[in-house]
C-alpha positions as CSV (number, residue, x, y, z in Angstrom):
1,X,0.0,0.0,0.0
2,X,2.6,2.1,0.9
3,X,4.4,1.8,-2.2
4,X,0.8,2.0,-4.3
5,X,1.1,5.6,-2.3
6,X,4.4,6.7,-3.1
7,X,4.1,5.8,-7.1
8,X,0.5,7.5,-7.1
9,X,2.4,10.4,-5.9
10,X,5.0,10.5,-8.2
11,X,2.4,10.2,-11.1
12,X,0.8,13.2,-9.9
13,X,3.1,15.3,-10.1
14,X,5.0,14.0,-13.6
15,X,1.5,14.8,-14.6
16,X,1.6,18.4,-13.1
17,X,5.2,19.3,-14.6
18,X,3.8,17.6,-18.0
19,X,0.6,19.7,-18.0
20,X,3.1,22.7,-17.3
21,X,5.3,22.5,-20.0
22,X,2.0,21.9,-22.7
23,X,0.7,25.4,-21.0
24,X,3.6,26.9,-21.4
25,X,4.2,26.6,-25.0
26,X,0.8,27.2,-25.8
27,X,1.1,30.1,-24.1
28,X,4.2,31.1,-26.2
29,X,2.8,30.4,-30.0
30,X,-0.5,32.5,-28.7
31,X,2.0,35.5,-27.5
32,X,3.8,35.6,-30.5
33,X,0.6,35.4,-32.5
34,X,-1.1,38.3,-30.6
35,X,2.2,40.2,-31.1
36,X,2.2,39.6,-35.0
37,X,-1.8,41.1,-35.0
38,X,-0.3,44.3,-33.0
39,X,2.4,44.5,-35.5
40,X,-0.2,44.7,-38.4
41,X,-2.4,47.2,-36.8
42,X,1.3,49.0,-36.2
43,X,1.9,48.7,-39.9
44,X,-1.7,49.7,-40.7
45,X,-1.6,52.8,-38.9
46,X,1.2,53.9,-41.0
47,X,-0.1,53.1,-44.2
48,X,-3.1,55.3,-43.5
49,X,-0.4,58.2,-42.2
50,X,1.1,57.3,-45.4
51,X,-2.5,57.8,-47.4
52,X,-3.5,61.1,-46.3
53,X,0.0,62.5,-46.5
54,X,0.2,61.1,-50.0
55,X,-3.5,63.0,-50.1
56,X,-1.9,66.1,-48.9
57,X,1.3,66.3,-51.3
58,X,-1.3,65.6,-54.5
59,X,-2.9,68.6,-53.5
60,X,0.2,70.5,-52.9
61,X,3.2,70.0,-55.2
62,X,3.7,67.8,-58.3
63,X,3.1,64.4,-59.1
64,X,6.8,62.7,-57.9
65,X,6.4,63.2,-54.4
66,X,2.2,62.1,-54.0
67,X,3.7,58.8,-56.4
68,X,6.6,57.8,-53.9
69,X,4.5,58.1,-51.0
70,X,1.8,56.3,-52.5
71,X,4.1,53.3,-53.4
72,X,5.5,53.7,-49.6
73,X,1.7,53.2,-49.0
74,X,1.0,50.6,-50.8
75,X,4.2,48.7,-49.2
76,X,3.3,49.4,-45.5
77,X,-0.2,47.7,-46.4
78,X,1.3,44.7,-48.0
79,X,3.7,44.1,-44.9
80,X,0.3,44.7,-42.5
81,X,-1.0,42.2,-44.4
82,X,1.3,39.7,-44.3
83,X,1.9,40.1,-40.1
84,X,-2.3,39.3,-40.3
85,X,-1.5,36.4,-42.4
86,X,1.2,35.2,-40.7
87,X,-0.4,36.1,-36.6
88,X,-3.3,34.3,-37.9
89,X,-2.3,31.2,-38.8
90,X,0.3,31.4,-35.5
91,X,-2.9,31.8,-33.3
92,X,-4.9,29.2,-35.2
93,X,-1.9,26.4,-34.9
94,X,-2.1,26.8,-31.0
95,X,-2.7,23.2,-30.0
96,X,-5.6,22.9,-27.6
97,X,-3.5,22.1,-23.7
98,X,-2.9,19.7,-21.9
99,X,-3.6,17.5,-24.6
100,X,-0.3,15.1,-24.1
101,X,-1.6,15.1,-20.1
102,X,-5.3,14.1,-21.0
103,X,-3.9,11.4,-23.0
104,X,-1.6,10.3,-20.2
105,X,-3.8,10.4,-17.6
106,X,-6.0,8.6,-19.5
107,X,-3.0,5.8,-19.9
108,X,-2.2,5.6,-16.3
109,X,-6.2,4.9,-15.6
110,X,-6.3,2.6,-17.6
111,X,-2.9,1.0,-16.4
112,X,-4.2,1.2,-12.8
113,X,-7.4,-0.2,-13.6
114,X,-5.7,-3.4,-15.2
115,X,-3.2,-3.3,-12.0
116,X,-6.1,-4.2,-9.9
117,X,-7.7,-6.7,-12.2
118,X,-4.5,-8.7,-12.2
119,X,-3.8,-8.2,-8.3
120,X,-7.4,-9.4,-7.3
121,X,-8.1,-13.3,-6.9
């Protein structure tokens, strides 16, 4: 009994360090995921800074200047939409937790429950 004791508390907490370490990464890929989406909305914000200045040199000055910061424009948007792309798919590739625990605690049942079928008469 006493040794039924000791291994039952060993299983516990390999299972708690286990469910710590599947936390923990999710945790990580959702970070960098969130921080990809603030970079787009960053990037966005730029681009419309960019828009309305381009807006502001049409109306001013000669076509050369409104041109290059329209393509400056159109280049901030592009990179704002590949930092959605890419924070998207980051977020959406975040494995649900503590799946590798759930399966190994459902192993250990099952290895307990067979345990006792084999120790009883």
């Amino acid at each position: 009994m006493t040794q039924l004791s000791e291994q039952t508390s060993r299983l516990v907490r390999d299972e708690l360090q286990l469910a710590q370490l599947e936390l923990k990464s999710a945790a990580k890929s959702a970070g960098q995921g969130a921080g990809l989406f603030s970079g787009a909305g960053v990037l966005a914000l730029f681009g419309f800074g960019a828009v309305v200045t381009t807006a502001i040199a049409a109306l001013d000055i000669a076509l050369p200047l409104w041109a290059a910061a329209l393509i400056v424009a159109a280049v901030l948007f592009l990179c704002a939409g590949v930092a959605a792309l890419l924070g998207k798919k980051k977020v959406e590739n975040v494995a649900p937790p503590l799946e590798k625990t759930v399966d190994s605690v459902k192993q250990d049942i099952h290895e307990v429950q067979e345990g006792r079928r084999h120790d009883q008469p």
